[in-house]
NUDRENFI-28448 format. One record per residue (C-alpha): z, x, y negated. Coordinates in pm, 1 decimal. Layout:
BEGIN
z->Z, x->X, y->Y $
...
% end
This chain:
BEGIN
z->0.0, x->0.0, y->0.0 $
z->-102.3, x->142.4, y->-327.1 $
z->107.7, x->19.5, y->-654.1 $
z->-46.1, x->1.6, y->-978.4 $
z->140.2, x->252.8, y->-1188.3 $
z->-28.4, x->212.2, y->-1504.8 $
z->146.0, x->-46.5, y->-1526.9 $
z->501.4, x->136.5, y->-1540.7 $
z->718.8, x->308.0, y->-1774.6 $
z->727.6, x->632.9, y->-1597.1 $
z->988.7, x->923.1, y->-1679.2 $
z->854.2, x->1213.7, y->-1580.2 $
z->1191.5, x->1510.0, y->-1583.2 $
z->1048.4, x->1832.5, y->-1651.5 $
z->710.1, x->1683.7, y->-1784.9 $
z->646.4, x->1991.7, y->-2038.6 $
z->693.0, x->2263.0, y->-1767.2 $
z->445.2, x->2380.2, y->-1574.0 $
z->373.2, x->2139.1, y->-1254.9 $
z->482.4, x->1874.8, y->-1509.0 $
z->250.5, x->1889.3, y->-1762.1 $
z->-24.9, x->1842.8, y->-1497.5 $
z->168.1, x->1536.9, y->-1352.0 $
z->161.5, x->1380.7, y->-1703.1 $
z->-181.3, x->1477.8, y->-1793.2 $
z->-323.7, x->1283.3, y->-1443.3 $
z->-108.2, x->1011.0, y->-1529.4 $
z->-265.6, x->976.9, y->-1849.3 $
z->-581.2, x->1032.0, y->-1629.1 $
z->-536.2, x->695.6, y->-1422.3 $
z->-434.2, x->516.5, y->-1712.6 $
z->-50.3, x->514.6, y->-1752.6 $
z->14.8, x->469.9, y->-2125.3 $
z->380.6, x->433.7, y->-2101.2 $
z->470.4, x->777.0, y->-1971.9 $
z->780.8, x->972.6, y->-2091.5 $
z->913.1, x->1315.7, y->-2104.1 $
z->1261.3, x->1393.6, y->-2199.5 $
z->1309.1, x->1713.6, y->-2397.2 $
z->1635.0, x->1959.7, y->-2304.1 $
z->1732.8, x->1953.4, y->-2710.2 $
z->1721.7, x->1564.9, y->-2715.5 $
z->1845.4, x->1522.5, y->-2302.8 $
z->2081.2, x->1695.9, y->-2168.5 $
z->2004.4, x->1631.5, y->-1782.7 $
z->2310.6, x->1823.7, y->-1645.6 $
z->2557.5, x->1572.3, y->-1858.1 $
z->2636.3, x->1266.7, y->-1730.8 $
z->2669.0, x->1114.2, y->-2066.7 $
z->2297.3, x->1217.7, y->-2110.9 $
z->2149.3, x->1119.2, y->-1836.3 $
z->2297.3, x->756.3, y->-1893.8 $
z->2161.0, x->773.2, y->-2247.7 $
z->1807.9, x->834.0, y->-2117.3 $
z->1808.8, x->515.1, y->-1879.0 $
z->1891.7, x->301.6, y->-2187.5 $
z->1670.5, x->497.5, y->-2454.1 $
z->1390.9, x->457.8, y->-2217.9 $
z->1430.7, x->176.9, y->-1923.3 $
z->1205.7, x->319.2, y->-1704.1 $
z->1077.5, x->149.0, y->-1366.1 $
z->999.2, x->480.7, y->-1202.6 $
z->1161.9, x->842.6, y->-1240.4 $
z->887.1, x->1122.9, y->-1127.2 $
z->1193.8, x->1454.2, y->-1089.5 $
z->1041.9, x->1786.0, y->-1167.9 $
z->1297.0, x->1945.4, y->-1363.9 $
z->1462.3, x->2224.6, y->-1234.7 $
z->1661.0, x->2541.0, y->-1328.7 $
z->1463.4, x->2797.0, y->-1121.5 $
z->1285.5, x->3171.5, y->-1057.1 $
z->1184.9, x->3446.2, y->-813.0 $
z->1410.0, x->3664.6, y->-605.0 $
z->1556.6, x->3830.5, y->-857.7 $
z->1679.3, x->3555.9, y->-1062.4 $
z->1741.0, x->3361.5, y->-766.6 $
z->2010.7, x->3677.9, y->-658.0 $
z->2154.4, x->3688.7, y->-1079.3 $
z->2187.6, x->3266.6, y->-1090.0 $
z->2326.3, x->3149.1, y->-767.0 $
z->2588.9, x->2924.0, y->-917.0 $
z->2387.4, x->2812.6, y->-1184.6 $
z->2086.2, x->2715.4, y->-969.2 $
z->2335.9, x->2560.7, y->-746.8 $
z->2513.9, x->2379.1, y->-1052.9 $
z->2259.7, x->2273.4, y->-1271.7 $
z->1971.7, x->2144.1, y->-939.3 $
z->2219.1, x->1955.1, y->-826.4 $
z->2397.3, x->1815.4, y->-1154.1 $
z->2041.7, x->1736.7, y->-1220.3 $
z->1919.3, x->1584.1, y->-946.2 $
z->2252.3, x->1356.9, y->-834.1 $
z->2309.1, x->1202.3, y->-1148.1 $
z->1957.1, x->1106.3, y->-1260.2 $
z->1937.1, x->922.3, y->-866.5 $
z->2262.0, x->725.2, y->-949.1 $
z->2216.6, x->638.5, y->-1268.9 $
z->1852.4, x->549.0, y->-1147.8 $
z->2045.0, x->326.0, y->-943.7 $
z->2236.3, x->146.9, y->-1164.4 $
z->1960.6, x->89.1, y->-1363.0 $
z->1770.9, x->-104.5, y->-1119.2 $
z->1494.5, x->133.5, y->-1109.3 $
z->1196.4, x->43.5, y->-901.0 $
z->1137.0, x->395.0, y->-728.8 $
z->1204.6, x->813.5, y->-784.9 $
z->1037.4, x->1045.8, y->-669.8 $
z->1233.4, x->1363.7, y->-615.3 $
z->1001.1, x->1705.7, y->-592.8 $
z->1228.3, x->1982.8, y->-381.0 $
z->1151.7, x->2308.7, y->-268.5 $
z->1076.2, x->2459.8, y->18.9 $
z->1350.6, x->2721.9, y->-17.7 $
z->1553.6, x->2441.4, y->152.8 $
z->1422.8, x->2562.4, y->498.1 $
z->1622.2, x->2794.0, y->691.8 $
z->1516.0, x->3150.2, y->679.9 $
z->1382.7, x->3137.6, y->1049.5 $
z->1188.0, x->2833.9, y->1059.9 $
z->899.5, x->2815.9, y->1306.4 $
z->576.8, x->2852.7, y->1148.8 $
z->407.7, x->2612.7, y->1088.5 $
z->704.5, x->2466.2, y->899.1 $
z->751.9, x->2091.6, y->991.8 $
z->974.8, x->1851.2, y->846.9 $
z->1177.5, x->1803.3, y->1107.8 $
z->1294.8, x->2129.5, y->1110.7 $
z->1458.5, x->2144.3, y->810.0 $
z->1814.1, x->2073.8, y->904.7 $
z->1771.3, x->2386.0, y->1175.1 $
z->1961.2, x->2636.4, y->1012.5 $
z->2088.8, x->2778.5, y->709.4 $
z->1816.6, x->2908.9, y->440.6 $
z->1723.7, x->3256.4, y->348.3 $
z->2012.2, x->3438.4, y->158.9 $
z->1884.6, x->3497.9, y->-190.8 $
z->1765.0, x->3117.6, y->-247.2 $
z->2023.6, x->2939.7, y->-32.2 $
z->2205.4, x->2807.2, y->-373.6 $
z->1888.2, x->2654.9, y->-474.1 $
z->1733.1, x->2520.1, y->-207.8 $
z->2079.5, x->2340.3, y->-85.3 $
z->2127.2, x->2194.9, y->-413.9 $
z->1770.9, x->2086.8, y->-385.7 $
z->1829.9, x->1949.6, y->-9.8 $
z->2138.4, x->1728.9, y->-86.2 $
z->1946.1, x->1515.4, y->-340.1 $
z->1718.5, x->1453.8, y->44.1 $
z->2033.0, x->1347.1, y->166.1 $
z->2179.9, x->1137.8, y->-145.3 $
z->1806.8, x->933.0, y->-141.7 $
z->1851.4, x->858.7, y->231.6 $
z->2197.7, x->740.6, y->217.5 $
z->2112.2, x->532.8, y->-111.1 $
z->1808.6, x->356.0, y->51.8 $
z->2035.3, x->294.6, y->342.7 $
z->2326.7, x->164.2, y->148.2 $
z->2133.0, x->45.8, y->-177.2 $
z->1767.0, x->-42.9, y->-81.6 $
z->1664.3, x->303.5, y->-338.3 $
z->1286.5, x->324.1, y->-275.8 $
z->1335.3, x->716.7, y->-298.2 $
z->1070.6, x->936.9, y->-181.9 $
z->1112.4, x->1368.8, y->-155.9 $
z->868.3, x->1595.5, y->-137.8 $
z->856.3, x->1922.4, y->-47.2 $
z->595.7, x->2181.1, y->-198.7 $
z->521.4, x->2542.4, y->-113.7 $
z->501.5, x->2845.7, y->-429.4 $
z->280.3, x->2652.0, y->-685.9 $
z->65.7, x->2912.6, y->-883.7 $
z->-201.8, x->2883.1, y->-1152.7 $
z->-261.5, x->2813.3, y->-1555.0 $
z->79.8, x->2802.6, y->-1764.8 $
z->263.4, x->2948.8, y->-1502.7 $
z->573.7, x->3149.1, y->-1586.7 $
z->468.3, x->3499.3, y->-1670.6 $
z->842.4, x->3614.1, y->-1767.1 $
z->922.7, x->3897.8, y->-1561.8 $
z->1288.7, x->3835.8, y->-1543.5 $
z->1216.5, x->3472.3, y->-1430.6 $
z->875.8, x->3467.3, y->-1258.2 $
z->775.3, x->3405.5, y->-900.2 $
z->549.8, x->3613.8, y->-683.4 $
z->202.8, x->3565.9, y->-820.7 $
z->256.1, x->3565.3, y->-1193.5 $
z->494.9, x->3860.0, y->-1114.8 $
z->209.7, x->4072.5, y->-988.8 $
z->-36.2, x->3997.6, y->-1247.8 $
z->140.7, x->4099.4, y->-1535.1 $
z->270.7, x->4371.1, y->-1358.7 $
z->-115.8, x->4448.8, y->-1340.6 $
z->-229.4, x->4391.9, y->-1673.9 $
z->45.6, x->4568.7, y->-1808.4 $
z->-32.8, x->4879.2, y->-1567.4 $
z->-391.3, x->4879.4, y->-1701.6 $
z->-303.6, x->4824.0, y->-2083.7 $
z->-50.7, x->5092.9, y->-2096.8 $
z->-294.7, x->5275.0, y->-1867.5 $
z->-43.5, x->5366.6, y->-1572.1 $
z->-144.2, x->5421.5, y->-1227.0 $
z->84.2, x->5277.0, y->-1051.1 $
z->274.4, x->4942.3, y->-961.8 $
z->591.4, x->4880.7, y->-828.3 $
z->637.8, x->4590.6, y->-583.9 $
z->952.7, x->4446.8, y->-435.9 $
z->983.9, x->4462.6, y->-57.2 $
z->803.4, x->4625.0, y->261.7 $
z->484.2, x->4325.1, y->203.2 $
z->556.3, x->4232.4, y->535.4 $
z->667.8, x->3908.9, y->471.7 $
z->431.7, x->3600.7, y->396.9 $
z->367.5, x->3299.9, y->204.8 $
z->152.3, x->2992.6, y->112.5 $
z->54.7, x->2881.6, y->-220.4 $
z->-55.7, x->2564.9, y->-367.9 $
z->-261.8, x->2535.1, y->-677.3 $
z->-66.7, x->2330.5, y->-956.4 $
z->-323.0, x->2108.8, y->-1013.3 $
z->-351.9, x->2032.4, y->-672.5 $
z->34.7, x->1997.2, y->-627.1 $
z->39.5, x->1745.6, y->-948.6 $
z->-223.4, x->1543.0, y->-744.5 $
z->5.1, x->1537.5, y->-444.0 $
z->291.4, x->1406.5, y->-660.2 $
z->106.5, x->1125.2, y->-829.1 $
z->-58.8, x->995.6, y->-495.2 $
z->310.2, x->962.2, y->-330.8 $
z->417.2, x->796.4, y->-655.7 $
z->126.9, x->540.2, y->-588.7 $
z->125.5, x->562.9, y->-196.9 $
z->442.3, x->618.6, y->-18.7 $
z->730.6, x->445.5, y->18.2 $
z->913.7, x->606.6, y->336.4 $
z->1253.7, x->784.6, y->369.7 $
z->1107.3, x->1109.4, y->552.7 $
z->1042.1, x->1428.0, y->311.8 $
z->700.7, x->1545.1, y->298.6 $
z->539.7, x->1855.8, y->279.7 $
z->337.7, x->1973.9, y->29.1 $
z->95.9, x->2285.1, y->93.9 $
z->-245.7, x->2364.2, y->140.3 $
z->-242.1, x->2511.3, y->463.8 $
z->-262.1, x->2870.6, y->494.4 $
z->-49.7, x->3190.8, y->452.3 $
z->-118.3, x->3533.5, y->344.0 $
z->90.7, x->3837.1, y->337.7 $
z->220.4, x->3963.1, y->14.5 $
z->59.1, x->4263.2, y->104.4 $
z->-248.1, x->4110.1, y->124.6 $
z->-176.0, x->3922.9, y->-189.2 $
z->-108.6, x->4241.5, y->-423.6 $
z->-449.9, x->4369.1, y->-323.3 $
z->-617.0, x->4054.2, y->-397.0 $
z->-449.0, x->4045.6, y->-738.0 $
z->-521.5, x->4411.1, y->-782.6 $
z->-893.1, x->4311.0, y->-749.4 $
z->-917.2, x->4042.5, y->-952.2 $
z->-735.2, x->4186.1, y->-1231.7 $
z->-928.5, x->4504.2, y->-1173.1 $
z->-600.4, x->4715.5, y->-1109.0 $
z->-734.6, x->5034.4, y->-860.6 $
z->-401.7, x->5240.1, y->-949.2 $
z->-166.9, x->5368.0, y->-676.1 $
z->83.7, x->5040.6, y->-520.8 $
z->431.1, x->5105.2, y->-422.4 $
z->669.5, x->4929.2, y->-233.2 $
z->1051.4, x->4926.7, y->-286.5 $
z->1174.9, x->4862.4, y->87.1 $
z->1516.7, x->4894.0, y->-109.9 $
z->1451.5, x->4531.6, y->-267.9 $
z->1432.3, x->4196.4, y->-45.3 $
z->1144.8, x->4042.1, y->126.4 $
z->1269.6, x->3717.3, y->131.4 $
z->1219.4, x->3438.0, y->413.5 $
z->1000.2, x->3670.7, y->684.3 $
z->698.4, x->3398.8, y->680.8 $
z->635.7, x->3068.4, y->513.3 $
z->347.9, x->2830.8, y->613.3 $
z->372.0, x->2441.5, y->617.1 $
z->243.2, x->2169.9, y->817.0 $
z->98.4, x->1953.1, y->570.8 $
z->-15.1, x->1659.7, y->846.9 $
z->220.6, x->1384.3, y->734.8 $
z->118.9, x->1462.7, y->330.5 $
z->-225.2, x->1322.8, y->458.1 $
z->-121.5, x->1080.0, y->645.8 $
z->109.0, x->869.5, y->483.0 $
z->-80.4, x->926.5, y->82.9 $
z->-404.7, x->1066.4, y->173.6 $
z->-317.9, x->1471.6, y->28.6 $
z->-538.3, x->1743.8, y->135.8 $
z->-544.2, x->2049.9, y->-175.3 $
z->-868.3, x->2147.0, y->-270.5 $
z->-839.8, x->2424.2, y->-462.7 $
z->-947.4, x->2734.7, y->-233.8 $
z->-714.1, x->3025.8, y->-270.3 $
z->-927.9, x->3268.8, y->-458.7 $
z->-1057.4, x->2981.1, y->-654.0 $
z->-707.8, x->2884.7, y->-790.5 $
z->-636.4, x->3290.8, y->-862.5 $
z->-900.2, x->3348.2, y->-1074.1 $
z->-802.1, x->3057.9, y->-1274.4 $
z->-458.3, x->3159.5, y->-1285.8 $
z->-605.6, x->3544.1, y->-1368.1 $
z->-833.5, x->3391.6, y->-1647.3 $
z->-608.8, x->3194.0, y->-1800.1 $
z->-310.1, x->3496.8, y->-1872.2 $
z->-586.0, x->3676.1, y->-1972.3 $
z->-675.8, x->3442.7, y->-2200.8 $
z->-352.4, x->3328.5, y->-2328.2 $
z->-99.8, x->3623.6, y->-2268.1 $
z->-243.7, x->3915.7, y->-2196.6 $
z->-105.2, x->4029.6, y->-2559.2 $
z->231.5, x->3863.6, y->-2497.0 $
z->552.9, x->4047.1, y->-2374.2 $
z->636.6, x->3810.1, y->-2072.6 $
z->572.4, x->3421.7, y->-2123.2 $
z->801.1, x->3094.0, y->-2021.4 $
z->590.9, x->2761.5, y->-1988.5 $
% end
């Protein structure tokens, strides 16, 4: 069954970041005129007292939750209570306040940090209660993973139409390109930009590039959260990916060559690899709201290459 959400008064949380702004921009896309972002200086979403505010500045009949307080490894090791805190402050109040409100349906976006470190590849929903997740985003990705829990118990107890989704390392345009902050891909391009601007020949990357990981293009991700917004209606979290994996070794080298980097690469074994290998089964996102990304890999990176070129090639790290 497909509802007709142009019809709504969507919130979208986190609706100026950087999977957000795509979610709002194919809302606008399908016709939804009554979409609305809240802004940190005018919301608040960790306060209680703010969150209830929104519900009655807006009255929304659907909450689309993107916002989160999030990074790479690094930050991921400097912020654990914070992530911890603020995801889950986030996340809990915003559902029962949704509640109260009589909202008509939220759709949470988690991560897929929430799997335990050794998951079986391909990753499948139902193994995401299997064991305890990798070390250095285990604050975040539980704090992401209870507000699974909280929708489940909430459509059991309330009748919440809740939905959770669960997407792989987004990448592309507007990505986070703060060093202290970033993930994996914009990590490595600036560190190869700035390697060929200040004319050094070498890089430095963290870990042995042994591990792996998928990526999904944000454009395609923003698709995959406005067709379960339309679509799907069940209790089960989804996956979100676009169904392949590549090692970060292999990565670097792609980046290297798309940026034009041909300096020396060297690897800190010293620093973390992070969860060994990450690859999703993305079966029931097709199934249940039609998903399948279509944005190749090497497609989506030269966008993403383009566009800091573009934008930020002259700017000393980048947030948004």
């Amino acid at each position: 069954m497909t509802v007709d959400i142009t019809k709504k008064k969507i919130v979208v949380t986190g609706g100026a970041g950087f999977l957000g702004r795509f979610v709002v921009e194919k809302l606008r896309e399908r016709g939804c005129s009554r979409v609305f972002v809240p802004r940190s200086k005018e919301y608040d979403l960790v306060k209680g007292d703010d969150v209830r505010r929104l519900y009655r500045d807006v009255s929304p009949d659907m909450v689309i939750h993107l916002a989160a307080v999030v990074g790479g490894i690094g930050a991921n090791r400097e912020n654990p209570g914070k992530f911890f805190y603020d995801n889950l402050m986030m996340g809990v109040q915003l559902i029962e306040e949704g509640r109260l409100a009589g909202i008509e349906k939220f759709v949470c976006v988690g991560t897929i940090c929430a799997y335990p470190k050794f998951t079986p590849v391909p990753f499948t929903e139902d193994h995401l209660w299997d064991g305890y997740p990798e070390e250095t985003n285990a604050p975040y990705g539980i704090a992401k993973k209870a507000l699974l829990v909280q929708l489940q118990a909430y459509r059991q107890q309330y009748g919440l139409n809740g939905v959770y989704l669960l997407p792989v390392n987004l990448y592309g345009p507007h990505d986070n390109f703060d060093p202290k902050s970033s993930h994996v891909i914009p990590a490595l391009i600036k560190k190869c930009c700035d390697a060929i601007k200040g004319k050094s020949g070498e890089i430095v990357v963290w870990g042995t590039g042994k591990a792996t990981r998928e990526f999904l293009f944000v454009e395609d991700a923003a698709e995959a959260v406005v067709l379960a917004t339309e679509r799907y209606e069940g209790a089960e979290p989804v996956n979100l990916g676009a169904g392949f994996e590549i090692s970060i070794h292999d990565l670097v080298l792609k980046i290297a060559a798309f940026t034009g980097f041909t300096g020396n690469i060297v690897w800190d074994s010293t620093k973390p690899d992070g969860q060994p290998r990450r690859l999703l089964d993305t079966s029931k996102a097709e199934k249940y709201f039609g998903f399948k990304a279509s944005t190749s890999f090497d497609e989506g990176l030269k966008k993403t290459v383009e566009w800091h070129s573009r934008n930020l090639d002259n700017v000393e790290g980048y947030n948004g």
